[in-house]
N, C-alpha and C positions, 0 to 999 in steps of 0.2 A: 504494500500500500504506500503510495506517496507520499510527498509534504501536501500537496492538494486535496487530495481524499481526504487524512487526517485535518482539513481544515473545515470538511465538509461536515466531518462526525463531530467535530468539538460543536460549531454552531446549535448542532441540532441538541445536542447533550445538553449544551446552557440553556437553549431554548425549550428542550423539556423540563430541566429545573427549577428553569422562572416558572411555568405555568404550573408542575407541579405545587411548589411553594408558595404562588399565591393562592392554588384550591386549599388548600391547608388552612392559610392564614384567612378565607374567608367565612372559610367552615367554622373555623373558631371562636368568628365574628359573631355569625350567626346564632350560634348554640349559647354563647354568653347573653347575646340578647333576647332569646328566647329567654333563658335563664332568669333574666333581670326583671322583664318584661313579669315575670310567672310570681317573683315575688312581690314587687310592687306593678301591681297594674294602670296605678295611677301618670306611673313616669313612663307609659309607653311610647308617646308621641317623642318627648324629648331623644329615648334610649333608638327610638329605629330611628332619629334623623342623624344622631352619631353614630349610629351602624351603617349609613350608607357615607356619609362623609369617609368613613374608615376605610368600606370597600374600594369607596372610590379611588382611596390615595392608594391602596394596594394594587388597583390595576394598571392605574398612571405606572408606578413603576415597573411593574410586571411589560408593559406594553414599552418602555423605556433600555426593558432586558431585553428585549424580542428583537427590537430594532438592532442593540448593538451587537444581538449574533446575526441578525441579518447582513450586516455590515462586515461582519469577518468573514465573509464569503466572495465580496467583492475583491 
């Protein structure tokens, strides 16, 4: 196998990691706000509008890792 090949497997390896690691960390997200959500019902509006602000900064980066293995391709 190449330098080239080996350049093609690293990309895809990071870029399975990110996306792995952000299902992870959103999974987690999720389950804590159910969680929070279950014991005080009252703060549930507040608790899911910081659950997706969370989401969302974990895809920003997730979609940030994506790019820069798309880039070590080129």
């Amino acid at each position: 196998m190449g330098l080239e090949a080996l350049k093609y497997v690293a990309a895809g390896l990071g870029a399975g990691l990110a996306v792995i690691g952000a299902g992870i960390g959103i999974g987690i997200i999720g389950s804590s706000a159910s969680e929070a959500t279950a014991r005080q019902p009252e703060v549930a509006g507040t608790v899911r509008t910081t659950m997706i602000i969370a989401a969302a900064l974990i895809e920003g980066a997730t979609f940030f890792a994506l790019v820069i293995c798309l880039m070590m391709t080129l």
